[in-house]
Residue frames relative to the residue before (quaternion, step in Angstrom):
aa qw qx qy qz dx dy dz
X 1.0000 0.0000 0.0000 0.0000 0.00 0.00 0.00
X 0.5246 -0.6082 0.4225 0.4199 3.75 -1.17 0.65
X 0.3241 -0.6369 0.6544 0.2471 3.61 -1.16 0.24
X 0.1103 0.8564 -0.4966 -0.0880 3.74 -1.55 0.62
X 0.3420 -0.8170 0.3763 0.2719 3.14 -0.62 0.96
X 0.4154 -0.6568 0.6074 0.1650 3.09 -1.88 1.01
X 0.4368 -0.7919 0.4192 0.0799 3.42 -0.50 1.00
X 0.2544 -0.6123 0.6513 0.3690 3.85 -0.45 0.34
X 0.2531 -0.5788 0.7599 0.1533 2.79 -2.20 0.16
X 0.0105 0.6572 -0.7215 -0.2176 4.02 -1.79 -0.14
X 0.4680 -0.5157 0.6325 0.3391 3.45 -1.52 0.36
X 0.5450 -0.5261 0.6310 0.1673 3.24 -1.12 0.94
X 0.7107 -0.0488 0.2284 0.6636 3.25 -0.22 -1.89
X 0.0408 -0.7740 0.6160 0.1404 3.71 -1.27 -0.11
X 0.1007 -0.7482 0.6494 -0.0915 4.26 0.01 1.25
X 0.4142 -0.5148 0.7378 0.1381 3.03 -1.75 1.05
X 0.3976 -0.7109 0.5793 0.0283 3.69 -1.36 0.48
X 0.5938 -0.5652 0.4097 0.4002 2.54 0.80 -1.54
X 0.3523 -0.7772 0.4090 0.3232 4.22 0.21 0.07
X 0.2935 -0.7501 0.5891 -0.0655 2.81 -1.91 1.09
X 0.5691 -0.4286 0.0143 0.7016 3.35 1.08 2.13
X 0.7413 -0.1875 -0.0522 0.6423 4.39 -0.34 -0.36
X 0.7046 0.5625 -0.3772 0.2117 3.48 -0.11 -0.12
X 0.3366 -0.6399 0.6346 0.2729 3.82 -0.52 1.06
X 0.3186 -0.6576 0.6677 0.1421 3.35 -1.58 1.49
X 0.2453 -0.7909 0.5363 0.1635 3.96 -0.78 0.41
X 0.1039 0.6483 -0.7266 -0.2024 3.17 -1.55 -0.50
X 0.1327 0.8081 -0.5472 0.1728 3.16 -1.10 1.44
X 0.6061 -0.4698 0.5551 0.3223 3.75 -1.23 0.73
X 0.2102 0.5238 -0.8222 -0.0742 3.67 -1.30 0.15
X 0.0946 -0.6874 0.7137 0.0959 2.75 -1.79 0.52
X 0.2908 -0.6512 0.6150 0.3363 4.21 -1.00 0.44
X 0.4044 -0.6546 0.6344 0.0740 2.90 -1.94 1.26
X 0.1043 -0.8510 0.4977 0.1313 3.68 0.31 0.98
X 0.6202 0.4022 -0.5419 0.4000 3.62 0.68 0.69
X 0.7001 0.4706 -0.2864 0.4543 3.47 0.90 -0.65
X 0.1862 0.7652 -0.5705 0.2330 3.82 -0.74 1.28
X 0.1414 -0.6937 0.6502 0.2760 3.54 -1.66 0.44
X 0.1973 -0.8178 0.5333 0.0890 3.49 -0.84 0.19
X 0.6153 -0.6880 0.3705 -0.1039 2.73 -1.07 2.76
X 0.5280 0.6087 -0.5602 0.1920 3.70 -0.65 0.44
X 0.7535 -0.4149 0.5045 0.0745 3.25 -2.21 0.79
X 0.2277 0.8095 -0.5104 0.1799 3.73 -0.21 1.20
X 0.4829 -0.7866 0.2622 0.2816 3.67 -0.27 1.20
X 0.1074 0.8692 -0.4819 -0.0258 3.60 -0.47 0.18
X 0.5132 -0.7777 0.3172 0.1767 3.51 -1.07 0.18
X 0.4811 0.6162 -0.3430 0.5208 3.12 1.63 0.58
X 0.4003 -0.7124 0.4925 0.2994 3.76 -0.98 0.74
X 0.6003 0.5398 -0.3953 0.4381 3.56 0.75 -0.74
X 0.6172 -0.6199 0.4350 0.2134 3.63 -1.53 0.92
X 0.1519 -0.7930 0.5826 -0.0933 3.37 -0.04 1.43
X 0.0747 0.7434 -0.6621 -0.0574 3.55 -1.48 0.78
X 0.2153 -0.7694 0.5798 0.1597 3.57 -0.53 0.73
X 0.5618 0.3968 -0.5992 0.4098 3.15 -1.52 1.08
X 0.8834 -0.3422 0.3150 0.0570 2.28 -2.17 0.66
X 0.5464 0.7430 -0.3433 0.1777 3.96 0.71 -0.10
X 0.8604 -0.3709 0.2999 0.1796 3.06 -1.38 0.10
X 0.6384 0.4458 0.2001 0.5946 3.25 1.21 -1.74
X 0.3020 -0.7291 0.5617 0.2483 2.90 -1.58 0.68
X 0.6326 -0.5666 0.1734 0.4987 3.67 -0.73 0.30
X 0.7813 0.1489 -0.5070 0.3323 3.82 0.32 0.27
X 0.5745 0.3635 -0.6531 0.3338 3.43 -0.10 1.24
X 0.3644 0.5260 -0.6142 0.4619 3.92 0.92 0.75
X 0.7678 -0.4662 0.4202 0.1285 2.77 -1.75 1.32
X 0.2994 0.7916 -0.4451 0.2926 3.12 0.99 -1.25
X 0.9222 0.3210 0.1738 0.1278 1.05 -1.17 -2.58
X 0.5687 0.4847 -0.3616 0.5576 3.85 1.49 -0.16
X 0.4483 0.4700 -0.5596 0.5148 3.56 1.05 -0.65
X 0.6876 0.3627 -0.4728 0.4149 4.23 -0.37 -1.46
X 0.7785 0.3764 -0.3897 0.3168 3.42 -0.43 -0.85
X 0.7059 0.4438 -0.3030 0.4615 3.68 0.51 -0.12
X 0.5704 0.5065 -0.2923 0.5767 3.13 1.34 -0.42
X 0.6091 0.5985 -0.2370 0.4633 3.80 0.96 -0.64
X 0.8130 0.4086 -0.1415 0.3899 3.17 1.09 -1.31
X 0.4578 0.5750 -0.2851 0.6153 3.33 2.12 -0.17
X 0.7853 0.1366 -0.2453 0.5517 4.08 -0.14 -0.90
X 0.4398 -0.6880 0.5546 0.1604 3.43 0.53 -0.39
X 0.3302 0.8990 -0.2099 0.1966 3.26 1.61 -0.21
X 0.1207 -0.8451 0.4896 0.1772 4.09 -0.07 1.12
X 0.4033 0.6816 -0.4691 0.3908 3.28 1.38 0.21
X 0.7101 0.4915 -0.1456 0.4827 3.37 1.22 -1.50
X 0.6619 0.4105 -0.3855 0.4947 3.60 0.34 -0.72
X 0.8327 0.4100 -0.1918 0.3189 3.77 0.71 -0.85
X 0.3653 0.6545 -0.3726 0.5471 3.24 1.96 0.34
X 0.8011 0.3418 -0.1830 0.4560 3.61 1.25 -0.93
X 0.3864 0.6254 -0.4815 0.4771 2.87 1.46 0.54
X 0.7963 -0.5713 -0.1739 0.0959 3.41 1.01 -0.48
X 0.0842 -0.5406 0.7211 -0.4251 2.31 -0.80 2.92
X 0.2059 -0.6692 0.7059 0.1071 3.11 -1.48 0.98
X 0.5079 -0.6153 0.5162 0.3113 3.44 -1.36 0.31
X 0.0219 -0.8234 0.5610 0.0824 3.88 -0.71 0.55
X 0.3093 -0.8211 0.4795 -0.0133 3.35 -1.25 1.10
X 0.0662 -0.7309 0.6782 0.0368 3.70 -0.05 0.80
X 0.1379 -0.8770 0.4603 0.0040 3.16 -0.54 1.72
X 0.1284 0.8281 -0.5455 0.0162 3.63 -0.06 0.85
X 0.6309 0.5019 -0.4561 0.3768 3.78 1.09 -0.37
X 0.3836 -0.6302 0.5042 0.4489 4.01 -0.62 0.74
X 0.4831 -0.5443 0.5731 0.3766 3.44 -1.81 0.44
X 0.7742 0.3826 -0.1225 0.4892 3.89 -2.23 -0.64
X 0.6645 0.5403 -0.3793 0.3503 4.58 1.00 0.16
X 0.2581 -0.8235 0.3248 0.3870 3.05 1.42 -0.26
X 0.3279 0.7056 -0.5385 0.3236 3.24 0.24 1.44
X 0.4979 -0.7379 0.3650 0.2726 3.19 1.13 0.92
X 0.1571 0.8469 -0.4407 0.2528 3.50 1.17 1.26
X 0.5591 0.4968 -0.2176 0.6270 3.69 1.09 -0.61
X 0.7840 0.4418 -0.1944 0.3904 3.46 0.17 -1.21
X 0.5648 0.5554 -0.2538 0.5551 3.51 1.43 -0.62
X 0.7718 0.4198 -0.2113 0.4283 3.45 0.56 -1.13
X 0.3557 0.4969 -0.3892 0.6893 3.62 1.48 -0.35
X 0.7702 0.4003 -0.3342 0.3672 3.64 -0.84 -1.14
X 0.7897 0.3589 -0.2554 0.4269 3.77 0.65 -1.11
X 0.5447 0.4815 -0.4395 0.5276 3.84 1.31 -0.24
X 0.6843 0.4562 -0.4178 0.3860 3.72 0.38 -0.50
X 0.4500 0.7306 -0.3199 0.4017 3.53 1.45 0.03
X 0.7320 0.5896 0.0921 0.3288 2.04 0.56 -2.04
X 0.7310 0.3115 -0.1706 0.5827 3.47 1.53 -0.75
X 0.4152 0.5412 -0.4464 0.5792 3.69 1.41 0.24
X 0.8100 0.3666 -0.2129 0.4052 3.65 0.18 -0.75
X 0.6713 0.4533 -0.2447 0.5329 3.54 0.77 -0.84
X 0.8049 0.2535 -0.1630 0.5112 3.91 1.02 -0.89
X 0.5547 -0.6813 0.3771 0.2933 3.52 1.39 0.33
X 0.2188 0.8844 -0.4124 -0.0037 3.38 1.08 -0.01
X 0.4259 -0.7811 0.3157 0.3300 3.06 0.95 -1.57
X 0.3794 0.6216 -0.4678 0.5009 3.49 1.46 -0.45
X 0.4907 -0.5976 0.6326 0.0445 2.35 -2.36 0.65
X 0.4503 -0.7606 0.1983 0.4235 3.29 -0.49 0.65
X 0.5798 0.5432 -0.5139 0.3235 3.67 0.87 0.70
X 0.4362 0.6525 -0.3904 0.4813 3.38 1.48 -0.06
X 0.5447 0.3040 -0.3997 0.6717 3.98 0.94 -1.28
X 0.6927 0.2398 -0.5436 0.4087 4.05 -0.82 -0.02
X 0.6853 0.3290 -0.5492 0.3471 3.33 -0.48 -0.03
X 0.6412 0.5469 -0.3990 0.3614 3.65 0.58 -1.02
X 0.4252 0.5675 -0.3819 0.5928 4.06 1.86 -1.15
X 0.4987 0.7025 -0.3523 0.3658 3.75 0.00 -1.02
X 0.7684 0.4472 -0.0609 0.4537 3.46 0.61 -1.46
X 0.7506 0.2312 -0.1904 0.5889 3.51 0.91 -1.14
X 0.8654 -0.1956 -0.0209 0.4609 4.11 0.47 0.28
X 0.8586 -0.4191 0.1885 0.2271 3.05 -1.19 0.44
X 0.7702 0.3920 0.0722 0.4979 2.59 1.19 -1.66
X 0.6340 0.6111 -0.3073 0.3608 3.56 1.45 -0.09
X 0.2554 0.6797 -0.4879 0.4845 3.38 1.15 0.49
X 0.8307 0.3769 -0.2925 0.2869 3.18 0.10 -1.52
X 0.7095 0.5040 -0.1789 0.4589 3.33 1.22 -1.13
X 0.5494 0.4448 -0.4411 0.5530 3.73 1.58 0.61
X 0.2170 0.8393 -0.3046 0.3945 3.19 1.18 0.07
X 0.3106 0.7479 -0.5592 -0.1773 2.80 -0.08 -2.89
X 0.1743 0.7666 -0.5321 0.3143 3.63 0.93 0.91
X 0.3552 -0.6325 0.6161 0.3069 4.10 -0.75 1.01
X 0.9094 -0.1232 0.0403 0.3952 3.76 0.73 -0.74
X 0.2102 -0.8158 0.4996 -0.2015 3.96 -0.35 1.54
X 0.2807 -0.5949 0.7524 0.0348 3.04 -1.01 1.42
X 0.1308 -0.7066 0.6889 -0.0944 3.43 -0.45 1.60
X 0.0912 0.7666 -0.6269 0.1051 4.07 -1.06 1.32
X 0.7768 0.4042 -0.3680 0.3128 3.03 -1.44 0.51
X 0.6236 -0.4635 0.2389 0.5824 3.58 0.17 -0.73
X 0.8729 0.1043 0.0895 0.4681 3.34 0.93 1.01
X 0.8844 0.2993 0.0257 0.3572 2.95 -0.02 -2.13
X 0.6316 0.4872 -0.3652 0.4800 3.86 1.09 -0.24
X 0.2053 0.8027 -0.5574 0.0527 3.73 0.15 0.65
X 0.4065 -0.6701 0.6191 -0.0496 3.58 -0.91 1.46
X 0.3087 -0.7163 0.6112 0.1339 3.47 -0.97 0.87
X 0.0152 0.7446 -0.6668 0.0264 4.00 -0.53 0.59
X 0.3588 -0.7573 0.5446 0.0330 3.08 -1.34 1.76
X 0.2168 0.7339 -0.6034 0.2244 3.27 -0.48 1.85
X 0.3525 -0.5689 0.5165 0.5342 3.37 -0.98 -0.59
X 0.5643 -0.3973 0.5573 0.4617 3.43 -1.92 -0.25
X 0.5257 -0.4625 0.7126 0.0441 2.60 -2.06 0.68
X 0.3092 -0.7143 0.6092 0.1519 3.67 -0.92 0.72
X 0.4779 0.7584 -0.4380 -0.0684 3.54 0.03 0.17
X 0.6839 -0.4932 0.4584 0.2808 3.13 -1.80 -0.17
X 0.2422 -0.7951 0.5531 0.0566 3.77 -0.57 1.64
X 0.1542 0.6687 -0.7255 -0.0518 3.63 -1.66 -0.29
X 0.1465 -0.7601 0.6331 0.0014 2.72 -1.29 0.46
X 0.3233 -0.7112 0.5966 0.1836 3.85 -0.35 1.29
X 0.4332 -0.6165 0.5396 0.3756 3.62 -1.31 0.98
X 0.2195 0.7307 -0.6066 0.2236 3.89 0.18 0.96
X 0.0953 -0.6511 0.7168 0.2306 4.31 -0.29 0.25
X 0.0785 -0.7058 0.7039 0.0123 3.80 -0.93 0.96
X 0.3681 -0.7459 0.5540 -0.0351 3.05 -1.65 1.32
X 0.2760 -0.8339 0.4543 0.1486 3.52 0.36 1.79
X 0.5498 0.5555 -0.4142 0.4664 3.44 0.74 -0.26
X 0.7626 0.5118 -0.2412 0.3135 3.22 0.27 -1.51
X 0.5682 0.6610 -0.1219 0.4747 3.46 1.43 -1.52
X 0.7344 0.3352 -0.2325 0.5424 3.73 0.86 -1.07
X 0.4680 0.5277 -0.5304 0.4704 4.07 1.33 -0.35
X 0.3844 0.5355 -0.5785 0.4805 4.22 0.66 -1.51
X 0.8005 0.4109 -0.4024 0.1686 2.75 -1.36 -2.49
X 0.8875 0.2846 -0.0752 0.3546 3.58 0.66 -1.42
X 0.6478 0.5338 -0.3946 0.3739 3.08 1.09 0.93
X 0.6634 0.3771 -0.0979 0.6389 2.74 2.00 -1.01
X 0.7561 0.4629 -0.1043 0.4507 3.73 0.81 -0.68
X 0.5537 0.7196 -0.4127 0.0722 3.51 0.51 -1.01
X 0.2614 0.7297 -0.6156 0.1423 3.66 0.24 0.62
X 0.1179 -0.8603 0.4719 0.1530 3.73 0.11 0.99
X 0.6755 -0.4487 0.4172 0.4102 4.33 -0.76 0.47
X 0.2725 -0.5456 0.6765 0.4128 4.07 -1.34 -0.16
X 0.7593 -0.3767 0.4399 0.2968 3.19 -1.26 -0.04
X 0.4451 0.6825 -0.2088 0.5408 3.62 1.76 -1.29
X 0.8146 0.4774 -0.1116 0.3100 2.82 0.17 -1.40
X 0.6631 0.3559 -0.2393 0.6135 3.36 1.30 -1.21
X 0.4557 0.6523 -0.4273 0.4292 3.81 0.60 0.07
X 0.6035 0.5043 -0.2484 0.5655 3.54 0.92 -1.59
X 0.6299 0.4577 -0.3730 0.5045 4.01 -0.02 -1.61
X 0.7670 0.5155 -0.2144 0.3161 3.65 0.02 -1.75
X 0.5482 0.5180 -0.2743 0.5966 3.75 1.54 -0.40
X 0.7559 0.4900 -0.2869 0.3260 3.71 0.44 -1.06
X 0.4417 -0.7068 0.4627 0.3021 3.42 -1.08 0.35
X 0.5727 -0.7194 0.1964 0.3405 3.33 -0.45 0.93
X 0.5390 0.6797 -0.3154 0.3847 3.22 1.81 -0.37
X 0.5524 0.7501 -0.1547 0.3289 3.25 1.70 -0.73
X 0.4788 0.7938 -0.1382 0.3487 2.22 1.89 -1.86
X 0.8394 0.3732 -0.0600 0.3905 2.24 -0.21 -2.61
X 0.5095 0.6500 -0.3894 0.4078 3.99 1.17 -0.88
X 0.8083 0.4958 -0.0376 0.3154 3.32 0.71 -1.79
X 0.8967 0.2589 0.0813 0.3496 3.71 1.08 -0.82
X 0.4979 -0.6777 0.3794 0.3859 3.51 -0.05 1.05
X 0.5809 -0.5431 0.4644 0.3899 3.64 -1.38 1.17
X 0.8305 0.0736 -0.3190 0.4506 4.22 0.21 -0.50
X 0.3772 0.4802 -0.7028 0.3649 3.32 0.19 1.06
X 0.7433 0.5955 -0.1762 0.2485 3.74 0.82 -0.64
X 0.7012 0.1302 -0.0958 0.6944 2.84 2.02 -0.27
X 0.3311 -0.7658 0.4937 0.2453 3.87 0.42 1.46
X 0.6942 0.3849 -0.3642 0.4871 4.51 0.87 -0.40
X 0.3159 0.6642 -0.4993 0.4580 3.98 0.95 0.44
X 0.7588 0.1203 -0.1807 0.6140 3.86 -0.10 -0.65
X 0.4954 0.4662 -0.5775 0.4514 4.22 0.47 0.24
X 0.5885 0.5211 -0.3962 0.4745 3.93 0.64 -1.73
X 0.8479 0.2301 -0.2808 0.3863 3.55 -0.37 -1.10
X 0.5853 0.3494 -0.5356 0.4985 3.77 0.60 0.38
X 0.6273 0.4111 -0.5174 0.4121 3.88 0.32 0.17
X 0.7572 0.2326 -0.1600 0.5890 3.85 0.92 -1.10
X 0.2094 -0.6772 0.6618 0.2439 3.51 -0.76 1.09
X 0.5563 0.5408 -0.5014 0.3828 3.88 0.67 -0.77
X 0.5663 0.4395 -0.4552 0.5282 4.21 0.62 -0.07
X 0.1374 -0.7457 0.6517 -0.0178 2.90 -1.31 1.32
X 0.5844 -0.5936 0.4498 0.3221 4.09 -0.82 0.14
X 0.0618 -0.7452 0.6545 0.1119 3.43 -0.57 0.67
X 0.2545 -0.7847 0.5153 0.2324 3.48 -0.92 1.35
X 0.8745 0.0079 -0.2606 0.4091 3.03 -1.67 1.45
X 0.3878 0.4616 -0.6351 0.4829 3.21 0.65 2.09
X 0.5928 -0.5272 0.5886 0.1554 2.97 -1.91 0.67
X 0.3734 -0.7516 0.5147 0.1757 3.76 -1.15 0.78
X 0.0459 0.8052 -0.5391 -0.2428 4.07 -0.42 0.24
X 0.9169 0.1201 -0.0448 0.3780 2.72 -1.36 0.67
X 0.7203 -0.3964 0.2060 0.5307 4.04 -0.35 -1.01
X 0.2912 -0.8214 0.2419 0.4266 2.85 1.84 0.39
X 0.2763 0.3251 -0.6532 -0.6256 1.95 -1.85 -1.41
X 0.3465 0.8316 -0.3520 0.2538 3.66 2.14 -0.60
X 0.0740 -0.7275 0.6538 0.1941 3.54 -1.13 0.57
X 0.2066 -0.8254 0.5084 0.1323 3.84 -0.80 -0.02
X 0.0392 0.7468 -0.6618 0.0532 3.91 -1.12 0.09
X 0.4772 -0.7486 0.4022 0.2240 2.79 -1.22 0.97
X 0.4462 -0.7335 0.4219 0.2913 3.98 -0.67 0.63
X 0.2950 -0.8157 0.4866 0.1035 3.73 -0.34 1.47
């Protein structure tokens, strides 16, 4: 069976907007990290029950995954699909860390829902697989996509293609598990000072190299000084970049 890879992602910049009934609305840079990937593929087996192999965190129904199948199930309805996993298991060559924001979960959700359009003929288009991504995280839109770089707005779902090259860069990740939930309550209890529109326009125009050239690491990501007031054990690395709710810092490779 083919094997595919699920790409990391970093947030350039990441801005609050403003909220949409509980949800903080963003505007933010993603950019793919083309060294950092897990890598997806189909392997027979002899059990009916949905099986994923690898290495994770989670059992299988709170793995992404496995919400990608079930949402995906509940849209084509499809006995081709339900009975392919009857038996094939999903496998996972984990390399993206979990809880770092690098949009590791969300990627692997995004690349199995691919992955089962193409391998099972399904048919959708690829704004149908984003909307179904839509459903299981935030951030999976972008990575059904497969854009190198995306002004990603709203809560997620509006993702914009921007015409740059990649950036090479250099990743870590502190052994910290970070709560995205927990990190955006901070932002909005203690922090909330949300962007104008203007503003995100300007950020959303710039190249990310600029960015990163142009702007202090927590001016660039508004959940950087929330993370480290929830986790004192997170410390600052000077002159790295923040992704996402982290815990991952980043920089670009000269």
């Amino acid at each position: 069976m083919n094997r595919y890879r699920a790409y990391a992602k970093v947030n350039i910049f990441l801005k609050i907007t403003g909220m949409r009934g509980e949800y903080h609305t963003l505007s933010s840079r993603f950019m793919r990290v083309n060294s950092l990937f897990d890598t997806l593929w189909f392997e027979s087996k002899s059990t009916p029950e949905f099986e994923i192999r690898g290495n994770f965190d989670c059992n299988v129904h709170s793995n992404t995954i496995y919400k990608a199948y079930k949402h995906l199930l509940s849209v084509t309805r499809s006995d081709t699909l339900s009975s392919f996993f009857e038996n094939n298991a999903v496998c996972v060559e984990k390399n993206i860390p979990s809880f770092a924001g690098l949009g590791g979960g969300s990627s692997d959700a995004a690349t199995f829902l691919k992955m089962c359009n193409e391998t099972l003929q399904l048919g959708l288009n690829i704004d149908t697989l984003a909307e179904i991504g839509a459903n299981i995280g935030a951030d999976v839109p972008f990575f059904v996509y497969g854009y190198e770089s995306a002004n990603v707005s709203g809560i997620g779902e509006i993702v914009e293609r921007f015409d740059e090259s990649l950036i090479d860069f250099e990743v870590v990740t502190p052994d910290i598990q970070i709560s995205t939930p927990a990190v955006y309550r901070y932002y909005r209890e203690h922090l909330y000072a949300p962007i104008s529109s203007t503003e995100a326009s300007q950020l959303e125009s710039t190249p990310s190299r600029t960015i990163l050239a142009a702007i202090d690491p927590k001016e660039a990501n508004d959940l950087y000084r929330s993370a480290l007031g929830c986790y004192r054990e997170l410390t600052e690395k000077e002159g790295w970049f923040f992704s996402g709710s982290g815990s991952s810092f980043f920089r670009i490779i000269n």
